[in-house]
N, C-alpha and C positions, 0 to 999 in steps of 0.2 A: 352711222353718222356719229363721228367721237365729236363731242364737244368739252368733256373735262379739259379743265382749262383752271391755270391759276394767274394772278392779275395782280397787280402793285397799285394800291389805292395811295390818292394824295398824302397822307400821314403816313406810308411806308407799311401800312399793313396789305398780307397778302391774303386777296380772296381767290377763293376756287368757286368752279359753278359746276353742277351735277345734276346729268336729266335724274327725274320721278316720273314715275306715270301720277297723272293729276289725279287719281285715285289714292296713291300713296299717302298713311296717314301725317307722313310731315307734311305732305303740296296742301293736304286740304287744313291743316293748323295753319300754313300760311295763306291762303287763301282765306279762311274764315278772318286774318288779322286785315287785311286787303277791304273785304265786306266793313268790317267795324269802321275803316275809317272812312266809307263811303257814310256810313251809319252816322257819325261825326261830320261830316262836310255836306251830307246832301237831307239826313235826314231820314235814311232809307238805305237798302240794301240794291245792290246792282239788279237791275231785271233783266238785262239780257241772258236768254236760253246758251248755256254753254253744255254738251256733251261733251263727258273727259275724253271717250275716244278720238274727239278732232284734235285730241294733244301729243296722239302718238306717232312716233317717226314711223313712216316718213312723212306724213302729212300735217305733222305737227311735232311742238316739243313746249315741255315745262322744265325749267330750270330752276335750281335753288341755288343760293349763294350761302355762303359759309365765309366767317369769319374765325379763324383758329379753333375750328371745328363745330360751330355753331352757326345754324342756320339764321340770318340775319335778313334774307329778302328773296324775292321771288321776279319771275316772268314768264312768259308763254305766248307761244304765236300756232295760229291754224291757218289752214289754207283758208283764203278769203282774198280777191273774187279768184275765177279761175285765173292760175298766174301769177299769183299774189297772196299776200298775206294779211291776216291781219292782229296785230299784236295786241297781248290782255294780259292782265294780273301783275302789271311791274308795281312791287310793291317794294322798299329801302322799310326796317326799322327807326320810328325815330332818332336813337341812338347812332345810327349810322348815317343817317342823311347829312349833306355838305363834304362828304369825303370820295365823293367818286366814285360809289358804286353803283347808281344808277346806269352812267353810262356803260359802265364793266355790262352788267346786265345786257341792256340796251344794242352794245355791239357784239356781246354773243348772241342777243335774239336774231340778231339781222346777218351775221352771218353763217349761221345755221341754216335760217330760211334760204339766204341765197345760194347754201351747198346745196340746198332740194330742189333749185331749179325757179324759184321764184323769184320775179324783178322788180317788184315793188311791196311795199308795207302800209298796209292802213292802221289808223287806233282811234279811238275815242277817248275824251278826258271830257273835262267841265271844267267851267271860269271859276268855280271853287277850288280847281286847284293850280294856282296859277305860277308856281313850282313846277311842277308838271310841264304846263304848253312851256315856261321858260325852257326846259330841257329839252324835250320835242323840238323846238325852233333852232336850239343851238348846235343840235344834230340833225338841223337841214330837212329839217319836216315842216310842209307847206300845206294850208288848208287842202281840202277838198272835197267833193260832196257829201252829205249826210247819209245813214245807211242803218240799217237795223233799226231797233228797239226806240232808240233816242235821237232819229234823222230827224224829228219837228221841234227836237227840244230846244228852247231859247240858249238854255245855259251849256249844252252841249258844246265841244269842240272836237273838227273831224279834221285828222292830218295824217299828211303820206309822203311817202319819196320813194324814190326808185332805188333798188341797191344795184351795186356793181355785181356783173359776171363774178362769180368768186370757184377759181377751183377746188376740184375735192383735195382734202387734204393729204399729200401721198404717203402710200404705207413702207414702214421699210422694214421688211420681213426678211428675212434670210434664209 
C-alpha cells in the first residue's frame, strides 16, 4: 500500500506523509502530543483501548506528516465496523494549524482506507473541539451513531461518510 505522498499546503509549503508502525518512537512522540491536548481540552487522557497492531496495513495505517523534514502531525485509521473504518489520532501542531494540513492528512487517511477495500469512515471528536467537527463537516462527514468508549458521552461527537470506490494506485515497473 504506497501512500508517500507530498502535498502543497495553502502557504506554498510542501508536506509529505509517511506510514510508521504506531509503535514507532516518533508515532508514539506524536501521539503522546495528541493525549496532552486531550489533557488540555477535556481534562483527561483519551480512554479508548487502542492496539498498535490495528494500525498495520493492511488493516490499518498511521501516518506522519512532515514539514521540510520535521514531523509536524499525525493520523491513523483501523478497520471499524466490518467494511469500514474508523479514523484516530489526527493531530496538526499548533504552529501549523489554519494551513491545510489537516485536510492533506485527512484525504490521505481516506484514501488509503479506501485502497483496502473500505466504504465508509467513522471518528469521534468532542464539542471541545469545535475546529475539529468544523473540519469533519467541511469534508462531508455527517453525524451518526455513537460507538465505543464514549457512545453515552454528552460532549462526544460521532461522524462518517462513505468514501468513494478508489483504485489501486498502478505500478509502473519495467
Amino acid at each position: 500500500m504506497c501512500t508517500s505522498a507530498e502535498r502543497v499546503l495553502r502557504d506554498g509549503a510542501v508536506v509529505g506523509l509517511r506510514p510508521l508502525p504506531y509503535e514507532d518512537p516518533l508515532a508514539q512522540l506524536l501521539v503522546e502530543r495528541v493525549q496532552q491536548e486531550y489533557v488540555a481540552r477535556y481534562g483527561g487522557r483519551d480512554e479508548a483501548v487502542v492496539d498498535p497492531g490495528e494500525f498495520r496495513p493492511p488493516t490499518g495505517l498511521f501516518l506522519v506528516a512532515e514539514v521540510d523534514g520535521v514531523p509536524v502531525g499525525c493520523g491513523a485509521w483501523r478497520a471499524y465496523p466490518p467494511g469500514g473504518a474508523e479514523i484516530k489520532r489526527v493531530y496538526v501542531a499548533p504552529e501549523l494549524r489554519r494551513r491545510g494540513l489537516a485536510q492533506v492528512l485527512m484525504a490521505g487517511l481516506e484514501a488509503s482506507a479506501a485502497r483496502a477495500g473500505h466504504r465508509s469512515v467513522v471518528l469521534n471528536t468532542g464539542q471541545r473541539q469545535p475546529e475539529a467537527v468544523a473540519l469533519y463537516r467541511e469534508l462531508g462527514y455527517a453525524p451518526v451513531p455513537g460507538y465505543g468508549v464514549y457512545a453515552c458521552s454528552p460532549e462526544a461527537v460521532f461522524l462518517g461518510k462513505e468514501l468513494p470506490v478508489h483504485e489501486e494506485e498502478p505500478t509502473w515497473a519495467s
